[in-house]
N, CA and C atoms as a LAMMPS dump frame, in Angstrom:
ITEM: TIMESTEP
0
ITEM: NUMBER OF ATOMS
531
ITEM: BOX BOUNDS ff ff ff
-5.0000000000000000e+02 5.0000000000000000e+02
-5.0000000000000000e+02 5.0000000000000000e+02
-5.0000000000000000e+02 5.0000000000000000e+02
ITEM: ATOMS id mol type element x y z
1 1 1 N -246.739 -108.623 29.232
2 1 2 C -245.962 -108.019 30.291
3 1 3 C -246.027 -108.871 31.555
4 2 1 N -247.307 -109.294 32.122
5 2 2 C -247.18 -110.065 33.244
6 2 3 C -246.621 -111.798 33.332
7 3 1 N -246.506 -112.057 31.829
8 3 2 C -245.518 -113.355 31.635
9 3 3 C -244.222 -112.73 31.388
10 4 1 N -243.917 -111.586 31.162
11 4 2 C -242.241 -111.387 31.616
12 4 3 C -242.137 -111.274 33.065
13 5 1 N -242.891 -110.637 33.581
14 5 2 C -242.811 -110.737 35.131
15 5 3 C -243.124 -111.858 36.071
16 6 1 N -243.338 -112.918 35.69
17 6 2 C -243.658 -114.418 36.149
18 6 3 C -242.531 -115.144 35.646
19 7 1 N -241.6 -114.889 34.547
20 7 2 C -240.4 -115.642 33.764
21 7 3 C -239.339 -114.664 35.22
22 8 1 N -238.904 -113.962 35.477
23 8 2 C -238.155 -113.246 35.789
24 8 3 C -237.518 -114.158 36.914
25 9 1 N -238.334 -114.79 38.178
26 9 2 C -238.116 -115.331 39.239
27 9 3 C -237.294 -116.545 38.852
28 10 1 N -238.297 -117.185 37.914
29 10 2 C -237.24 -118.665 37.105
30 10 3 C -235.814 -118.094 37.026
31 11 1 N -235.89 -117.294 36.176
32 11 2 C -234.33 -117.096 35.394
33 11 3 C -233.035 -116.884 36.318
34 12 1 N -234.142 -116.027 37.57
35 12 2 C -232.661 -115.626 38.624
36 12 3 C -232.641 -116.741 39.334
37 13 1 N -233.5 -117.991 39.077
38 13 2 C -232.981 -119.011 40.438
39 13 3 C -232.286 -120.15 39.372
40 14 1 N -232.844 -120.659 37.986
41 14 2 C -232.149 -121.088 37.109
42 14 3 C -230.555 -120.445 36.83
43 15 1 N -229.99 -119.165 37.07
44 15 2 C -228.746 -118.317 37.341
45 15 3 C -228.43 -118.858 38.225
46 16 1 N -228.646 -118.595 39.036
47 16 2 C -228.401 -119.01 40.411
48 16 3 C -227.339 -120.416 41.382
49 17 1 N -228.838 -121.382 40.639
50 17 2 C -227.972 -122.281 40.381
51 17 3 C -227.046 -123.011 39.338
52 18 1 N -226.861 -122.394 38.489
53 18 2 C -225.997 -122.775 37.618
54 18 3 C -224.25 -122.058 37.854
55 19 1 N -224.242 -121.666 38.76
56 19 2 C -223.061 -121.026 39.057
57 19 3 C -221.939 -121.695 39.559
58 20 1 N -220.572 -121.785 38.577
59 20 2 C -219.955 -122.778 39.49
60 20 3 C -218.939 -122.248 40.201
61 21 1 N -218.705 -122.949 41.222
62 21 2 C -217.565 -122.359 42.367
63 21 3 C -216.468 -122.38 41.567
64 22 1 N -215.523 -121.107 41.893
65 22 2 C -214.253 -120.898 41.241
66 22 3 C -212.744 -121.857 41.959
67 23 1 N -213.426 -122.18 43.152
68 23 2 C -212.343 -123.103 44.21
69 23 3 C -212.739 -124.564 44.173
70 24 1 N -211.666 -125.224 44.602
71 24 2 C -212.224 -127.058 44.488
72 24 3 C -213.107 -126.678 45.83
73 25 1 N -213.491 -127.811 46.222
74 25 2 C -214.506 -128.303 47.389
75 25 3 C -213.625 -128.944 48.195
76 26 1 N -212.578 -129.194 48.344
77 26 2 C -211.119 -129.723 49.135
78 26 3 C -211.418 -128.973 50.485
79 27 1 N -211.505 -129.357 51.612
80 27 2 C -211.809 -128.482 52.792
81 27 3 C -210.604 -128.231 53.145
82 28 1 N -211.425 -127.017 54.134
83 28 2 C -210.484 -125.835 54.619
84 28 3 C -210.415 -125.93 56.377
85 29 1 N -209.317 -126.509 57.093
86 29 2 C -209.317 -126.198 58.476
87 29 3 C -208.403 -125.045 59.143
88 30 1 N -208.655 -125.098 60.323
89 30 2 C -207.967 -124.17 61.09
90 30 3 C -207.118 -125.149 61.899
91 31 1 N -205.74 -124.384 61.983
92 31 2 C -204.12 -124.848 62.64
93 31 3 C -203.618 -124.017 63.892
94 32 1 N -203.036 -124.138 64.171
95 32 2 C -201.978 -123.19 65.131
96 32 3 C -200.473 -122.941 64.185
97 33 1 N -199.804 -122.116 64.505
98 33 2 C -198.063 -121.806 63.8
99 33 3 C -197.409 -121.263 65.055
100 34 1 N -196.232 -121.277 65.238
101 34 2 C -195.571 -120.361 65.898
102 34 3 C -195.088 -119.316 65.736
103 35 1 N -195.275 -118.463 66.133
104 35 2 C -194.849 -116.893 66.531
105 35 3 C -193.416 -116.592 66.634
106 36 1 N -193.16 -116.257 65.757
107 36 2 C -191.498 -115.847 65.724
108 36 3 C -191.102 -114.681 66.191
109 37 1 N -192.222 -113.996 65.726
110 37 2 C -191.938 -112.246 65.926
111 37 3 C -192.779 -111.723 65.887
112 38 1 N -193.616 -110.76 66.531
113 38 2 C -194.533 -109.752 66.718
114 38 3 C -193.994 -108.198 66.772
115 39 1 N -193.638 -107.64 65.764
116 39 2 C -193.052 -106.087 65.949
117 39 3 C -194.395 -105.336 65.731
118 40 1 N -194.588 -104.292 67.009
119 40 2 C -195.652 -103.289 67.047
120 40 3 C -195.744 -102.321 66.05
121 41 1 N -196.508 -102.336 65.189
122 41 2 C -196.948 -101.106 64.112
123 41 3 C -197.561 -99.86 65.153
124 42 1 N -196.686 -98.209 64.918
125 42 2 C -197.262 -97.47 65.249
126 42 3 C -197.892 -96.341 64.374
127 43 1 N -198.311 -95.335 64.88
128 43 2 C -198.99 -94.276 64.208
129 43 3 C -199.096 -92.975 65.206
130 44 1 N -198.312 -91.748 65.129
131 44 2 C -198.503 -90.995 65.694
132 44 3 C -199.727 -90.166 66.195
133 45 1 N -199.984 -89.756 67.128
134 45 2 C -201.499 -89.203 67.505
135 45 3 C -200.917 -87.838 68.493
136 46 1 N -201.829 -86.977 68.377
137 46 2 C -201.721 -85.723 69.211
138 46 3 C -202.816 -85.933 70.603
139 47 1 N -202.432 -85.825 71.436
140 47 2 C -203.364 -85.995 72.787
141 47 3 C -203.256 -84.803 73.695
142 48 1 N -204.857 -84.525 73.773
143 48 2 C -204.759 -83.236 74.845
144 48 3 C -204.646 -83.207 76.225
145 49 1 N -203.919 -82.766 76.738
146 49 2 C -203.756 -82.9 78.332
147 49 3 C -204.066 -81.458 78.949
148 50 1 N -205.054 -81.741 80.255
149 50 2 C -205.58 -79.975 80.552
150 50 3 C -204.482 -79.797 81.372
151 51 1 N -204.006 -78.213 81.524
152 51 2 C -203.17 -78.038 82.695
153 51 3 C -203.833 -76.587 82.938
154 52 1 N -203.338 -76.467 84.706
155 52 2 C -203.987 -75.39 85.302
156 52 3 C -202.866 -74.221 85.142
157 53 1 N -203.314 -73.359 84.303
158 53 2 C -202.301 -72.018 84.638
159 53 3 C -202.494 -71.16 85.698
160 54 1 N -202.041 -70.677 86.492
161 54 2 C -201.696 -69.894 87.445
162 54 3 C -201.013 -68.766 87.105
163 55 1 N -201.474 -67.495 88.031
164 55 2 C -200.324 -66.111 87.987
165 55 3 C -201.068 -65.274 88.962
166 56 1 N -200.545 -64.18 89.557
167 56 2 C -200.743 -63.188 90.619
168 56 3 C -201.183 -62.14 89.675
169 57 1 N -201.999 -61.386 89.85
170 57 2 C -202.422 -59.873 89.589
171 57 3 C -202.809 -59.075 90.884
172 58 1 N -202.122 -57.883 90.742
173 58 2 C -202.413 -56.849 91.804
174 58 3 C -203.784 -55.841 91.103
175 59 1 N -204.776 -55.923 91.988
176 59 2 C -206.271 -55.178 91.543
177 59 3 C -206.333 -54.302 92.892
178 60 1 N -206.839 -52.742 92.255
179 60 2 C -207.639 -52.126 93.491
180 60 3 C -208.654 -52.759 93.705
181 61 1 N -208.531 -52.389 95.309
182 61 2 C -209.881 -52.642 96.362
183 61 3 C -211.136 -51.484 95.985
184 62 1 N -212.37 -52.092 95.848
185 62 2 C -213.138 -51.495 95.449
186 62 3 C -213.551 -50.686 96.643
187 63 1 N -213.869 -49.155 96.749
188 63 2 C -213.996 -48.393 97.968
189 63 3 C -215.617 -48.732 98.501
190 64 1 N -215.695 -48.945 100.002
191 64 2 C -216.308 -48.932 100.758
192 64 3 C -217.279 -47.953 100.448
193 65 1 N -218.713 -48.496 100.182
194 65 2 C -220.175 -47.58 100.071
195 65 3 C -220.453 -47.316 101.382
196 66 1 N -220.72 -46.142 101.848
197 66 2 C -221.085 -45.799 103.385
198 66 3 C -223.01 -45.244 102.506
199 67 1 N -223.74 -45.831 102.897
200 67 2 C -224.933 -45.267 102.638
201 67 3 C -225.758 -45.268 103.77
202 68 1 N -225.156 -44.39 104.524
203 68 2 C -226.424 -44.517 106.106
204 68 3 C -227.076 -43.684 105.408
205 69 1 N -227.892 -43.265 106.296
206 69 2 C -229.21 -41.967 106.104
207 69 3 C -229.695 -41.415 107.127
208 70 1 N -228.488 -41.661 108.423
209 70 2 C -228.406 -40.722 109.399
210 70 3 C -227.919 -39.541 109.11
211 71 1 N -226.675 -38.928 108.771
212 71 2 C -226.168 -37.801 108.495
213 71 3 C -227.061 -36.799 107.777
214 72 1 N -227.412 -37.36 106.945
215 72 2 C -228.329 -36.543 105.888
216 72 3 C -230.23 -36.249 106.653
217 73 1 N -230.565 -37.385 107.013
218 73 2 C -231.62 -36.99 107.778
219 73 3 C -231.377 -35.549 108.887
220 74 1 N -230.492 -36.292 110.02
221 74 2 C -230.056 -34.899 110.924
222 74 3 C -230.036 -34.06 110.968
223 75 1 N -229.002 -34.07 109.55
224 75 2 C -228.404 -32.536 108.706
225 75 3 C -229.579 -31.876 108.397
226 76 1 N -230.974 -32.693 108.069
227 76 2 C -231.937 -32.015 106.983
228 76 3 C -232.918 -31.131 108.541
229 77 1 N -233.44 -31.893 109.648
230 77 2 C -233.626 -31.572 110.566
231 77 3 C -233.238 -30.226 111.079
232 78 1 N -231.913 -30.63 111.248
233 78 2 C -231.141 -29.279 111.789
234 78 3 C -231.475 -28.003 111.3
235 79 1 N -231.144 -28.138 109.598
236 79 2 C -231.229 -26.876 108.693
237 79 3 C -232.687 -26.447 108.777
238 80 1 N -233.417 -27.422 108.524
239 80 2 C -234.889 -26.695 108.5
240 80 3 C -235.285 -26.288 109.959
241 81 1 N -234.865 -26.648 111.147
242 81 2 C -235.059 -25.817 112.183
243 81 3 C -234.476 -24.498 112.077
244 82 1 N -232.978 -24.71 112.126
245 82 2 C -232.172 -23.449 111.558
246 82 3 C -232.658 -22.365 110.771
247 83 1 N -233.692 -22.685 109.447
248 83 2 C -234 -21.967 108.581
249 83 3 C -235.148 -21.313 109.161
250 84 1 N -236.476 -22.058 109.465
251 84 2 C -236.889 -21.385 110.187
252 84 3 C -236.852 -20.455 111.289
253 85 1 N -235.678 -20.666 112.219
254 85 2 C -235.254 -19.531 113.278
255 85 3 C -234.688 -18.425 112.304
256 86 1 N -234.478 -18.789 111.562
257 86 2 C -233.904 -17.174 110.659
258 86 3 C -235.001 -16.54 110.232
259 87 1 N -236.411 -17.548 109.679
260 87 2 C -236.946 -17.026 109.578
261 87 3 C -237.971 -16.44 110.192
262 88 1 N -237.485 -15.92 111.8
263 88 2 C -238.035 -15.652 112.56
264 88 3 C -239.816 -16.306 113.132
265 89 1 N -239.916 -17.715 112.766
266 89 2 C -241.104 -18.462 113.818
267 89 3 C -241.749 -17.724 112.714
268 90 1 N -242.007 -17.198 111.975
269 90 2 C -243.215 -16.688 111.134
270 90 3 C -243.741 -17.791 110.289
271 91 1 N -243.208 -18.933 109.805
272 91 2 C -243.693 -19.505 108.871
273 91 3 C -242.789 -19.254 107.806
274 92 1 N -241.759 -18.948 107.928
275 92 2 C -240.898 -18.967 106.533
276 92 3 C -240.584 -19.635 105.791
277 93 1 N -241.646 -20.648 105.348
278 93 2 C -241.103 -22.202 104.595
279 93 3 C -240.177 -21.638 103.546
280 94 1 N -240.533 -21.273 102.411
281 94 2 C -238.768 -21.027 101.925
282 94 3 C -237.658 -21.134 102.165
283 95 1 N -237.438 -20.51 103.574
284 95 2 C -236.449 -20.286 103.886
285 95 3 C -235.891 -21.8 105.068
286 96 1 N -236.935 -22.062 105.08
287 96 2 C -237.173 -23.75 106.094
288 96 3 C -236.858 -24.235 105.069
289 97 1 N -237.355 -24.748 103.957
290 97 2 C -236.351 -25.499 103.423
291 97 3 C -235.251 -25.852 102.408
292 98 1 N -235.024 -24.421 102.036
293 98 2 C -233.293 -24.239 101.927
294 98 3 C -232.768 -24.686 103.202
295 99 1 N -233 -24.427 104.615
296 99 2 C -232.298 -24.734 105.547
297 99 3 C -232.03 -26.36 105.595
298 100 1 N -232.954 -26.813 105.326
299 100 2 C -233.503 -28.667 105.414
300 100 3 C -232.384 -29.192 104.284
301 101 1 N -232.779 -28.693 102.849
302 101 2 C -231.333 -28.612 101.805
303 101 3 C -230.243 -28.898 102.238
304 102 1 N -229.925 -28.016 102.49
305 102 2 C -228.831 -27.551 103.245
306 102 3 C -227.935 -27.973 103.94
307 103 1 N -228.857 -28.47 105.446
308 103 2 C -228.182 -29.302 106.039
309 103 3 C -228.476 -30.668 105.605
310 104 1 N -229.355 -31.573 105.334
311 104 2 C -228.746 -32.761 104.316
312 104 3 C -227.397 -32.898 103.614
313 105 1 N -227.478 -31.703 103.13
314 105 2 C -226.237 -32.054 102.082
315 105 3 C -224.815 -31.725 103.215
316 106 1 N -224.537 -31.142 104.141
317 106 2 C -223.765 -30.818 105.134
318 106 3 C -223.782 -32.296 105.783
319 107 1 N -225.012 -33.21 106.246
320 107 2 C -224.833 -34.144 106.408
321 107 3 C -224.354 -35.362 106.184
322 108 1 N -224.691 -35.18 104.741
323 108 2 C -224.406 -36.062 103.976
324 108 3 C -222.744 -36.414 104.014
325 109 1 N -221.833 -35.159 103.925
326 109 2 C -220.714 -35.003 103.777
327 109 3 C -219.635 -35.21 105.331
328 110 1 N -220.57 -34.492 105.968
329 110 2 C -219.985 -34.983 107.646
330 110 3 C -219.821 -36.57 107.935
331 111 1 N -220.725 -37.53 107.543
332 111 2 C -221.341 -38.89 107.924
333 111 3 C -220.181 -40.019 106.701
334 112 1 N -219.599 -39.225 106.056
335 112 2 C -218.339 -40.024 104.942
336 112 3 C -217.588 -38.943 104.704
337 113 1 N -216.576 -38.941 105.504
338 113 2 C -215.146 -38.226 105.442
339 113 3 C -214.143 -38.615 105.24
340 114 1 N -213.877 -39.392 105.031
341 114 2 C -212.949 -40.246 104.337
342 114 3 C -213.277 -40.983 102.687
343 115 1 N -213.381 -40.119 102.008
344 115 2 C -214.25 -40.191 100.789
345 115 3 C -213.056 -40.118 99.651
346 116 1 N -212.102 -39.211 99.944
347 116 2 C -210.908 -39.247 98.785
348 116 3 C -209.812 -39.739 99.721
349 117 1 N -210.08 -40.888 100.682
350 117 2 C -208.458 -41.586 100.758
351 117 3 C -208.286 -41.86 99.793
352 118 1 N -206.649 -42.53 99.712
353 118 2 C -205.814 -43.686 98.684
354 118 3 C -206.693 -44.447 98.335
355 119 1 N -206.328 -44.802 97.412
356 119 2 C -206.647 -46.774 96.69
357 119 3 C -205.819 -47.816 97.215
358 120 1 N -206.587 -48.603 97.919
359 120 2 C -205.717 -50.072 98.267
360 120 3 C -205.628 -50.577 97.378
361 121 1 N -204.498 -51.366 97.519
362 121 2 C -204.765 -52.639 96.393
363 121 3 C -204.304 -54.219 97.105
364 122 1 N -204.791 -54.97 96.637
365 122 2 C -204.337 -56.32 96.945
366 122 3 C -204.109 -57.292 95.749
367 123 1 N -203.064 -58.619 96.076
368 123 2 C -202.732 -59.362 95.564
369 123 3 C -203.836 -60.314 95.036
370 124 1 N -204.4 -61.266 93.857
371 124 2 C -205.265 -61.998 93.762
372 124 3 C -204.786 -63.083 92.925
373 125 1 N -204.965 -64.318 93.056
374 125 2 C -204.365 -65.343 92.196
375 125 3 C -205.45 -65.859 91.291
376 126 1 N -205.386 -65.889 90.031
377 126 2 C -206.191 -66.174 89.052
378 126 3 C -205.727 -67.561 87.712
379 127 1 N -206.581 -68.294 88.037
380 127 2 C -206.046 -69.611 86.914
381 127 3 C -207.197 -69.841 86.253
382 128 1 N -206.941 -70.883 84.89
383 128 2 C -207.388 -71.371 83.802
384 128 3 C -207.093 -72.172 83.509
385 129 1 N -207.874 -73.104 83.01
386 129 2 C -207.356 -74.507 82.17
387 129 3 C -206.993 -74.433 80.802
388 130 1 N -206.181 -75.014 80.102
389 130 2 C -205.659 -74.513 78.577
390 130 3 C -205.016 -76.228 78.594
391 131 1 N -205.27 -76.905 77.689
392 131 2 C -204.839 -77.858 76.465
393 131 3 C -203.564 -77.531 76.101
394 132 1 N -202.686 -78.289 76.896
395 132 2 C -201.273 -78.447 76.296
396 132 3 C -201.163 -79.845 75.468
397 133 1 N -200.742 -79.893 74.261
398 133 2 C -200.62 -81.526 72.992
399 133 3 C -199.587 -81.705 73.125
400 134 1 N -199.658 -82.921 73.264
401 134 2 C -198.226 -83.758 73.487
402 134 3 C -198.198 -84.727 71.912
403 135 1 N -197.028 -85.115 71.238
404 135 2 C -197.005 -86.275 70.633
405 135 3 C -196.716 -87.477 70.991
406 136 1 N -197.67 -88.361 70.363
407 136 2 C -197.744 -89.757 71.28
408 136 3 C -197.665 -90.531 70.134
409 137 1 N -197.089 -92.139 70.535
410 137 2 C -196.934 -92.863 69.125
411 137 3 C -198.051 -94.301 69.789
412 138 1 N -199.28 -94.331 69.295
413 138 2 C -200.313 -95.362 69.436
414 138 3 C -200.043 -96.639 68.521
415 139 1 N -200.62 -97.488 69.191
416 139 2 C -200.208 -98.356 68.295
417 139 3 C -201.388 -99.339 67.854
418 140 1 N -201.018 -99.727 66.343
419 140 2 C -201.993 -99.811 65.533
420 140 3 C -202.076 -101.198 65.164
421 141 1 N -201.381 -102.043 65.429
422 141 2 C -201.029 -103.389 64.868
423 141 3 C -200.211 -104.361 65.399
424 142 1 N -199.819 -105.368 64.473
425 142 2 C -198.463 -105.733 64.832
426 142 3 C -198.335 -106.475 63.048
427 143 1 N -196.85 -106.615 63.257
428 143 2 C -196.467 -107.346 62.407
429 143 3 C -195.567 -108.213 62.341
430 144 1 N -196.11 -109.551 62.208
431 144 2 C -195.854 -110.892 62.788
432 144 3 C -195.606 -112.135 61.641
433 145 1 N -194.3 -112.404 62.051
434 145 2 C -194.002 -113.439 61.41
435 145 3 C -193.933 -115.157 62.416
436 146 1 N -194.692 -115.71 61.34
437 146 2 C -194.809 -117.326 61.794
438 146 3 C -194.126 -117.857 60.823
439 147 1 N -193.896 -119.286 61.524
440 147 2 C -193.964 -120.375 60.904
441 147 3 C -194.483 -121.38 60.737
442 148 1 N -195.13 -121.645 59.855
443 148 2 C -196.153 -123.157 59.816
444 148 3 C -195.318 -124.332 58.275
445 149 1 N -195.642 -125.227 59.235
446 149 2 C -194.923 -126.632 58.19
447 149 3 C -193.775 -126.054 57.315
448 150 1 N -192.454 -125.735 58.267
449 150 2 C -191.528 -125.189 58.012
450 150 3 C -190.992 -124.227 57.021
451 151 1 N -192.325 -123.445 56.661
452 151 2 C -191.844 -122.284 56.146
453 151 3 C -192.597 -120.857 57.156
454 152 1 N -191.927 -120.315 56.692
455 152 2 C -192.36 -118.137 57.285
456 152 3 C -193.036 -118.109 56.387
457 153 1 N -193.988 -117.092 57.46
458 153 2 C -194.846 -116.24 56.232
459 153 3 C -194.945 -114.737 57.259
460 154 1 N -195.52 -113.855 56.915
461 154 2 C -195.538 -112.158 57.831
462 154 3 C -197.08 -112.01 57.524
463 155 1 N -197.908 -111.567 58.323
464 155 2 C -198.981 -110.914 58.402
465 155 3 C -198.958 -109.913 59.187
466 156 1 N -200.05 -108.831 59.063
467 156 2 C -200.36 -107.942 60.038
468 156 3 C -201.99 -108.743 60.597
469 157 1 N -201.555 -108.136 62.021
470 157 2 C -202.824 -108.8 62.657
471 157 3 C -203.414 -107.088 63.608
472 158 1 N -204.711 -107.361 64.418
473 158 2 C -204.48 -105.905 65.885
474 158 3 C -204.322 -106.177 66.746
475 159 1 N -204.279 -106.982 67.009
476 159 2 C -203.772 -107.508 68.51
477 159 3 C -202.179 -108.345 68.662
478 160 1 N -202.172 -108.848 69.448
479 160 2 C -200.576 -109.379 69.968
480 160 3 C -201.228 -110.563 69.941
481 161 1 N -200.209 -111.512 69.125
482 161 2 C -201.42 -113.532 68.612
483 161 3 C -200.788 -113.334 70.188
484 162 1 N -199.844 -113.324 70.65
485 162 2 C -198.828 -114.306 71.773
486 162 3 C -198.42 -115.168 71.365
487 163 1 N -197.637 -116.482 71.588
488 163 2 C -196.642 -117.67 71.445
489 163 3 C -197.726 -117.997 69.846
490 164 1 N -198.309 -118.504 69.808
491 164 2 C -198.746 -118.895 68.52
492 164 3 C -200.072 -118.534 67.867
493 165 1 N -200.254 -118.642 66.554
494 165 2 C -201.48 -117.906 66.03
495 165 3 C -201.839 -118.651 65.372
496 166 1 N -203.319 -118.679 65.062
497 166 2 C -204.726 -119.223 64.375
498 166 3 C -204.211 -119.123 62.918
499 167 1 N -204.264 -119.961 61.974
500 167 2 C -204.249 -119.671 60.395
501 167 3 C -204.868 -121.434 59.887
502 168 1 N -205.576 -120.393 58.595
503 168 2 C -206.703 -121.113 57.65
504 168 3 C -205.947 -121.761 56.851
505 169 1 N -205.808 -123.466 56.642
506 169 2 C -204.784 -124.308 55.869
507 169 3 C -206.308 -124.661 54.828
508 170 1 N -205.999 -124.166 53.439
509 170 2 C -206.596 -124.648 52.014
510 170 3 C -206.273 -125.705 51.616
511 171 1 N -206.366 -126.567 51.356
512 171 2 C -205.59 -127.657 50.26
513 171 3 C -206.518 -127.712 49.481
514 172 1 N -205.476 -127.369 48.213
515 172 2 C -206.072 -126.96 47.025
516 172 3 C -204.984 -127.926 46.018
517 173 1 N -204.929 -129.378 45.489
518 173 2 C -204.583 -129.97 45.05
519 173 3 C -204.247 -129.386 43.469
520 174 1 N -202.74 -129.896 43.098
521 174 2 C -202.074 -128.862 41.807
522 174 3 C -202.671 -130.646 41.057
523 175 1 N -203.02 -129.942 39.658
524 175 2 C -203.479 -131.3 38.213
525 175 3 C -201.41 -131.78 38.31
526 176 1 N -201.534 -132.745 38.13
527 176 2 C -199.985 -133.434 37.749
528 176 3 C -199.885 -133.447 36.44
529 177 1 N -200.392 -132.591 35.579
530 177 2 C -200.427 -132.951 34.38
531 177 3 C -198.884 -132.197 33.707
């Protein structure tokens, strides 16, 4: 086993080099041609563009919180004096403070009187961005015809050569046989 694995390295470099090129050895340079024509290859594409929507909505005005804690204090004051004078200076807490109750809640109601006006309303302008797609035609290529040593030939290339383009001359000699 470990002389098949010591033969193995030989064989792939003995392969290796025994391989013969399928092309002559005739070198290969680089030329210039002229540019006859460059027509742009396209390809359609979808592209998102943001746009701002806009529109008016009419919303009620949210009503005014009045939360003093004068009215209701006062009110509570008042009544529990009140209650007590009814209850004749004896000590009538019971009746002191139902009065105190009482007027709180009388207060409460005196101090926001304007509690069931109307509903205002006002105007408010509200927008969003939203992706409107457009079709667009990108372009992907070109396709270009030269001429070199007086014949055309067409390739596609990605870029634009301009006035003349780069191409690989083979000479690859035909047998005269």
């Amino acid at each position: 086993m470990r002389r098949l694995l010591a033969t193995l390295p030989v064989m792939a470099l003995l392969t290796a080099c025994s391989t013969v090129p399928t092309r002559s050895a005739e070198p290969v340079y680089m030329d210039t041609a002229e540019v006859i024509q460059a027509e742009p290859l396209y390809r359609p594409v979808q592209v998102a563009r943001p746009v701002q929507e806009c529109w008016t909505e009419t919303v009620p005005d949210p009503a005014p919180r009045r939360s003093g804690y004068v009215g209701p204090v006062a009110g509570g004051i008042i009544g529990g004096v009140l209650g007590s004078k009814l209850g004749r200076g004896r000590g009538n807490v019971p009746l002191a403070i139902a009065g105190a109750l009482a007027g709180a809640s009388v207060g409460q109601r005196l101090s926001t009187p304007d509690d069931y006006r109307p509903a205002t309303w006002s105007t408010v302008q509200r927008c969003r961005t939203v992706n409107r797609y457009e079709q667009r035609q990108q372009v992907v290529g070109y396709r270009v015809n030269y001429r070199y040593a007086g014949q055309t030939f067409t390739t596609q290339t990605r870029r634009h050569p301009g006035r003349y383009i780069r191409v690989r001359v083979d000479v690859d000699p035909v047998d005269g046989t």
